[in-house]
C-alpha positions in Angstrom: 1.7 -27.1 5.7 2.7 -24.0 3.8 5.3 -22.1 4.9 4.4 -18.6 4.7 7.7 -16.8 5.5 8.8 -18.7 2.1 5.5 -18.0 0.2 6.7 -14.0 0.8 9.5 -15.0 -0.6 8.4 -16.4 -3.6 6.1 -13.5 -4.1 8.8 -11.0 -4.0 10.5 -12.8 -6.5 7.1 -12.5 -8.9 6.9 -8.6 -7.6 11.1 -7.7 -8.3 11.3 -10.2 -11.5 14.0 -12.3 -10.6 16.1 -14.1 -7.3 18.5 -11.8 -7.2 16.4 -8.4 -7.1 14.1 -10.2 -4.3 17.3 -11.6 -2.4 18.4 -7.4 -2.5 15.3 -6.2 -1.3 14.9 -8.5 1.6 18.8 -8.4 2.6 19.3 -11.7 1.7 21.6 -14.1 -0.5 20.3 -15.3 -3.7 21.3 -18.6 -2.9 19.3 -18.4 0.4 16.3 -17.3 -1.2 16.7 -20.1 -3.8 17.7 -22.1 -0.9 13.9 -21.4 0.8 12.0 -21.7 -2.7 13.5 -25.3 -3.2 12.1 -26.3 0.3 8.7 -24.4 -0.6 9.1 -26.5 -4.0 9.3 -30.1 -1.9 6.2 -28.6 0.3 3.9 -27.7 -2.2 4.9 -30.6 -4.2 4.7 -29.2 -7.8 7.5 -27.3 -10.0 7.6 -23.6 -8.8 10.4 -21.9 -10.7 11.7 -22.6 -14.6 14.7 -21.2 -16.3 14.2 -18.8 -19.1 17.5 -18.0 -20.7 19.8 -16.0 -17.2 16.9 -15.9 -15.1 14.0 -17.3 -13.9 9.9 -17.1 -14.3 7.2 -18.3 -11.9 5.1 -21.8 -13.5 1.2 -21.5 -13.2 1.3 -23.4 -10.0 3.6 -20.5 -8.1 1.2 -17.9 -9.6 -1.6 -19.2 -7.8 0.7 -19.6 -4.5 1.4 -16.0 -5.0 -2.3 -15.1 -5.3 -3.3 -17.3 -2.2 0.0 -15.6 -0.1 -1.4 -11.9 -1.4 -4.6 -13.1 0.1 -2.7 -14.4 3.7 -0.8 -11.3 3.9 -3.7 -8.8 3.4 -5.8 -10.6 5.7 -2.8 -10.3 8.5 -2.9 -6.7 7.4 -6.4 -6.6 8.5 -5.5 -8.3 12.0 -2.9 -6.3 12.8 -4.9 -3.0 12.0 -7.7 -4.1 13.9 -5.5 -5.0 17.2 -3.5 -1.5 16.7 -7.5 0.3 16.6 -8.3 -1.1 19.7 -5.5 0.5 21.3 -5.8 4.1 22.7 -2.3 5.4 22.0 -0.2 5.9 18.3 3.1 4.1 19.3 5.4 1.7 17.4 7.7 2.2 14.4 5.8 3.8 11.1 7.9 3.4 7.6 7.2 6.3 5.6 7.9 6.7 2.2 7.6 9.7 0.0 8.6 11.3 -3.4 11.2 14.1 -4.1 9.7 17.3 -4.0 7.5 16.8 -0.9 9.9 15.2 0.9 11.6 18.2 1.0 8.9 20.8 1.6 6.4 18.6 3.7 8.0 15.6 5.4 10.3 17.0 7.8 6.9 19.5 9.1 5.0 15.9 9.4 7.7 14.2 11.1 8.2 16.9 13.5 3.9 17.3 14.2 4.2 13.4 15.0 6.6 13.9 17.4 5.1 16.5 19.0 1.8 14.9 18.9 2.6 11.2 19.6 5.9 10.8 21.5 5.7 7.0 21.3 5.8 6.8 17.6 8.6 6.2 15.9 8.9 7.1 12.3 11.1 6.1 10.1 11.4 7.5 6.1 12.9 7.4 2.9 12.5 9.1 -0.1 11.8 7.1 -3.1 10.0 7.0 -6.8 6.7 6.7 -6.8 7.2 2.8 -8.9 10.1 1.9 -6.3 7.4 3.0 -3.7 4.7 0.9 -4.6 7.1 -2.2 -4.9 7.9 -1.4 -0.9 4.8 -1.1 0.1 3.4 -4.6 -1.6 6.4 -6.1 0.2 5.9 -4.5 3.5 8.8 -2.6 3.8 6.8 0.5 3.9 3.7 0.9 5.7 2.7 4.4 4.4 3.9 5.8 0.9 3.2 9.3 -0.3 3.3 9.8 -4.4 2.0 12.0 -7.2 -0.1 11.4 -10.0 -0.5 13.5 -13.3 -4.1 13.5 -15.4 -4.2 10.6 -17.7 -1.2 8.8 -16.7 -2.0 6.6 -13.3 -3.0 3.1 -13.7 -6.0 1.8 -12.1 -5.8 0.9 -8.6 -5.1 -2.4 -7.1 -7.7 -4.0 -4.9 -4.9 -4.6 -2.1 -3.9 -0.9 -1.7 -6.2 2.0 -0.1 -5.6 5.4 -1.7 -6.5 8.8 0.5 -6.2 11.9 -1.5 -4.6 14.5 0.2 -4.7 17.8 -2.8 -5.0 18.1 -6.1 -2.2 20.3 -7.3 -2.4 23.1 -10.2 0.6 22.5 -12.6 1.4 25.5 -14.6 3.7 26.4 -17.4 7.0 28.8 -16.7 8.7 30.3 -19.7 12.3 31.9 -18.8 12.6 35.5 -18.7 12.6 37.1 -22.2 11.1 34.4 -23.6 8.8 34.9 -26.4 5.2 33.8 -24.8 2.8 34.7 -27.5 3.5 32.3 -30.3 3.9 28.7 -30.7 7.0 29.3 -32.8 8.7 31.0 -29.8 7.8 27.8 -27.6 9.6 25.6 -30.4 12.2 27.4 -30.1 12.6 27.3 -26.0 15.1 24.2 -24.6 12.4 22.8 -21.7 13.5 20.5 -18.3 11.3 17.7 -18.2 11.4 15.0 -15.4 13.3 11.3 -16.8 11.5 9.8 -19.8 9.4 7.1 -19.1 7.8 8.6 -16.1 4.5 9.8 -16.1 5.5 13.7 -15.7 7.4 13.4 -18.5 4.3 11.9 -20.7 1.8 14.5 -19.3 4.3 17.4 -20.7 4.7 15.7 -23.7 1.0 15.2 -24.1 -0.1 18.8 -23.2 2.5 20.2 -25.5 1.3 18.4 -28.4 -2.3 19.3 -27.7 -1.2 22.8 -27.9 0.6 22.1 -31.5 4.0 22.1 -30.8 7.0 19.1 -29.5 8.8 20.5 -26.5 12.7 20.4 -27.3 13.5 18.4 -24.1 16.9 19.2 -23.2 17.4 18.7 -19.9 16.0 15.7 -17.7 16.0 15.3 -13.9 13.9 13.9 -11.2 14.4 17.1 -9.3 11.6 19.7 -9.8 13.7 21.8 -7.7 16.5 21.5 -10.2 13.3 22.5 -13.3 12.9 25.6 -11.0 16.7 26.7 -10.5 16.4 26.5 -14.4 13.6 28.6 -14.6 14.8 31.1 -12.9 18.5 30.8 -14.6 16.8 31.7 -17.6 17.7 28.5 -18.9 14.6 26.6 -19.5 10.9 26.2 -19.3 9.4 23.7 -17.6 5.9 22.8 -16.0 5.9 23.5 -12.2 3.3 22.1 -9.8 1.5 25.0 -7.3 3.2 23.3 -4.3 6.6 23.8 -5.1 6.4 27.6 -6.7 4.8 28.7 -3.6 7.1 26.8 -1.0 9.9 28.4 -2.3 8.3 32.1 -2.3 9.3 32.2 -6.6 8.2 34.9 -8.1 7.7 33.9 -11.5 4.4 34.1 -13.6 2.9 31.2 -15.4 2.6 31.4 -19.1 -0.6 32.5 -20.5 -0.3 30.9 -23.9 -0.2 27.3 -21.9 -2.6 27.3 -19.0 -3.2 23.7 -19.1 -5.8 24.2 -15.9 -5.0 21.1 -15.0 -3.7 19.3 -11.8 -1.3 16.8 -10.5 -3.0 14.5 -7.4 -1.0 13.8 -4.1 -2.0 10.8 -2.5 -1.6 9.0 0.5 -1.3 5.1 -0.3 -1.0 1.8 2.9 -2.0 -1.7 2.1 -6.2 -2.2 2.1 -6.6 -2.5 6.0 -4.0 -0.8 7.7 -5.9 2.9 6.7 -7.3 1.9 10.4 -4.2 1.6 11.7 -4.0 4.5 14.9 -0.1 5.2 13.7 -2.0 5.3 9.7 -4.3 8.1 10.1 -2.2 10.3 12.3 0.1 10.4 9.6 -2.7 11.0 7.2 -4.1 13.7 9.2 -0.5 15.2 9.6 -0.2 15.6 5.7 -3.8 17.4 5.8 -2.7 19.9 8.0 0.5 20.8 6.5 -0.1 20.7 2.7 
């Protein structure tokens, strides 16, 4: 029979890309994960692994075995949610997982209303990126992850996550003070903070700026939105700020007129399909609805 610790393993090789990402992620050597595939190799019977220059790639025969484990593990998901329904009282440990900006306005209130509410749970967190936070969540490392979407940008969702939405956002434009606002030669001219390229924030500006007929000049990059709002506020740079943020901090800046995109970022609570029944689950979810 299957082992199904070591079918894990081989899907977190398929999820990280290679032995030695999956071997970081699970705290292990790479030669005891390679170690665990070889016996899973003599199990199954057929080839699961082949070189491909440094690294490795998974043969049609480990793609299926990652399919069927997807399947085992989600329908363990389902058993342990529906044991943990049938009990009265939110206890045990709850991995939570959440992105910059309301991690630092929002999570320590939710922590603080699970304690109070539900003395016997014990929740654990760390902030992460909303891509590193989906690959902890598909690997059960996290069991709840909170992240942020822009319009246009998100990919569809996958059949073995459940997706709550918790707000839809307003993201508006701030100019720094003196800035010319009524022309789009004046927002040429402007330096902007945008967050890293490649991100999805970081397309959405990009895309609304060119809808309005201008390219931003992007001179300052960060992750931190907090850091776009110290800039802001320096009079050092424009940037798009999300609703949330402006009014957690009590700013008192006023958006641009010329680029009221009307538009809104979601913030969304994501667990693997079956554990949204989990007691310790919606607790968590209803602790983000009251304080957002």
């Amino acid at each position: 029979m299957l082992d199904v610790h070591r079918l894990v393993l081989l899907r977190e090789v398929r999820l990280r890309g290679s032995i030695s990402a999956a071997a970081r992620a699970l705290s292990y050597t790479p030669s005891a994960v390679s170690q665990q595939l070889s016996l899973l190799e003599k199990e199954a019977g057929v080839p699961l692994l082949e070189k491909v220059g440094r690294g490795v790639r998974l043969t049609p025969g480990a793609e299926e075995l990652v399919h069927h484990a997807e399947q085992i593990l989600s329908i363990l998901e389902r058993a342990e949610a529906d044991l943990a329904a049938s009990d009265t009282q939110v206890r045990g440990t709850l991995n939570l997982a959440a992105f910059t900006t309301i991690s630092r306005n929002t999570v320590p209130r939710v922590i603080a209303a699970l304690g109070r509410q539900h003395p016997a749970l014990d929740v654990r967190f760390r902030q992460v990126e909303p891509e590193e936070g989906l690959l902890l969540l598909s690997s059960r490392r996290v069991d709840v992850l909170v992240v942020d979407s822009y319009p246009g940008t998100s990919a569809p969702v996958q059949d073995e996550i459940h997706v709550d939405l918790l707000l839809n956002d307003p993201i508006r434009a701030y100019l720094p003070t003196g800035a010319d606002d009524g022309t789009l030669e004046g927002l040429r001219r402007l330096r902007w903070v945008l967050e890293p390229s490649g991100s999805e924030a970081h397309a959405w500006v990009l895309g609304v700026c060119r809808q309005h007929g201008f390219e931003p000049n992007v001179a300052y990059e960060s992750a931190d939105l907090m850091f776009h709002l110290r800039m802001v506020e320096a009079g050092l740079a424009a940037a798009f700020l999300p609703d949330l943020l402006v009014r957690g901090e009590k700013a008192s800046m006023e958006p641009s007129a010329l680029l009221d995109t009307r538009q809104r970022r979601q913030i969304s609570l994501i667990c693997r399909a079956g554990a949204e029944r989990r007691p310790a689950v919606v607790a968590c979810r209803d602790a983000f609805a009251e304080h957002l």
